[in-house]
Structures are given as C-alpha cells and as structure tokens.
N, C-alpha and C positions, 0 to 999 in steps of 0.2 A: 504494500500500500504506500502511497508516494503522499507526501506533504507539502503542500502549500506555501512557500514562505514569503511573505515579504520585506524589502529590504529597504530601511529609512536611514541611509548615513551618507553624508556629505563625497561628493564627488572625488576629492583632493583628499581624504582621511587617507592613511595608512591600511586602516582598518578593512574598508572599500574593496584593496587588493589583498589584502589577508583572509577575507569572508570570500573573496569571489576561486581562492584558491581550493579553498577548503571546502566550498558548498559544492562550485560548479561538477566537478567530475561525479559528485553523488547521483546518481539513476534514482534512489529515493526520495529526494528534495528538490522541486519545481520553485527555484530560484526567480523574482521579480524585481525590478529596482522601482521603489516609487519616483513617483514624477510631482508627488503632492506638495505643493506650498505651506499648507497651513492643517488644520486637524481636523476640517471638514472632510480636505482634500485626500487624507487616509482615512475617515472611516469609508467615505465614497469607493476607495482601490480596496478595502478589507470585505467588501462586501462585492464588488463586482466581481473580483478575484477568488472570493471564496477562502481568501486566505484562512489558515489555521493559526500558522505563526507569524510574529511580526518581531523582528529582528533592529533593534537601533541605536546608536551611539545616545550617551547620555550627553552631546550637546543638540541633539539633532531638536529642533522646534515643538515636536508632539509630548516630549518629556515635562513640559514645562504645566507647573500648575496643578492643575488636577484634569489634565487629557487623557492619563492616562486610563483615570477612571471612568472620561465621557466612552473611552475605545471600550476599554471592557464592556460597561454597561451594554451599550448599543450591541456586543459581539460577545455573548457569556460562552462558547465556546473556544474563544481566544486565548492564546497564550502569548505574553509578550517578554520578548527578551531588551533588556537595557544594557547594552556591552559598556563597562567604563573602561575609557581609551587609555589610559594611567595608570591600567593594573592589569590582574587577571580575574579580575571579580565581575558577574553578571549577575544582576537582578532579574527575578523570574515573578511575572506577576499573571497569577488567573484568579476568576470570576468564582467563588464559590456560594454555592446557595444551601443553608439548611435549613430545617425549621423545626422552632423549637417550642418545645410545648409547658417551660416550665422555668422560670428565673436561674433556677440551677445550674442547665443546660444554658446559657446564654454567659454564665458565670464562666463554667467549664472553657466556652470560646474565648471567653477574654485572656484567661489563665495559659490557652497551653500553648506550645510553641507549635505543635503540630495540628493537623486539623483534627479535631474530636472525634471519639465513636459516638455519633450522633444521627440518626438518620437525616439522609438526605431526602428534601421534596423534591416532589414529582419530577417537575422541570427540570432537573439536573440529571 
C-alpha cells in the first residue's frame, strides 16, 4: 500500500534535497511538492491530493500559530510531520478523538504521556 505525502519546505533548504533523496526512490511513498502560499492553500492540496502525510520544515508558513491544528481539524486522518532543520528531532502531530464518559477518564488524558486505554468513538 503506497502513501500519500506531501511536501511543505522551502525551495533552497538543504533539507528539500535531503527528503527528495531519501523519499524519491521509495515505490511506497507518492512524493508531492506543495505549491501553497499560505494555509488555505495546503488544506486545499491535503484534500485534493488525498494526502495522508504532510511532511514540513518548522520554518515553512503553515507551522505558525495554531495551523497546525486548523490542518488536523479539517483532515483527522492526517499525520503531520514538522522536521527541525537544527537537529535531528521531528514533531509528529495527529488528530485523536475519544470519548469519554466520566471526569476520570478525561483526568487519565491529561495525566498520561501516552494515549489512554480508553475507548475510542465511532468516528475514529
């Protein structure tokens, strides 16, 4: 099964020809380069692409703010990666939804570092 990705980082990054080494020869990852200006312009390519994943530099424009949570929202199947260009460290952000039927359970999510054994609703 092949995945979706696309790709939000600056023409001239390093980074640009480092992802493009590393993705392109994978047969499993359908590599895209957005063309988006601004964060309308990647939910519009997340959606028309079907993307699954979204791959982007933590200076790239959609990081900023709280976009990242308009993208999730709009796309709860998304997974978005934030590469920071300065290290080796990426930020992995997805959409989780549970529902919870009891103060406890909403306790439990604040507390753990992991996602709880909690049942998941439907929708997910």
């Amino acid at each position: 099964m092949s995945i979706d990705c696309l790709l939000i980082i600056e023409n001239d990054s390093p980074l640009n020809f480092a992802l493009d080494m590393l993705l392109v020869p994978s047969s499993e990852i359908n590599v895209v380069k957005s063309t988006a200006v601004d964060l309308q312009g990647v939910v519009d390519e997340v959606s028309n692409l079907k993307s699954q994943v979204v791959i982007l530099e933590d200076s790239a424009t959609p990081t900023r703010e709280n976009s990242l949570a308009n993208l999730l929202m709009s796309n709860p199947e998304l997974k978005i990666i934030v590469v920071l260009k300065d290290s080796n460290y990426v930020h992995i952000f997805r959409k989780d939804e549970i529902l919870i039927e009891n103060a406890s359970e909403f306790l439990e999510i604040i507390q753990s570092k992991q996602q709880p054994n909690i049942k998941e609703s439907a929708s997910t």
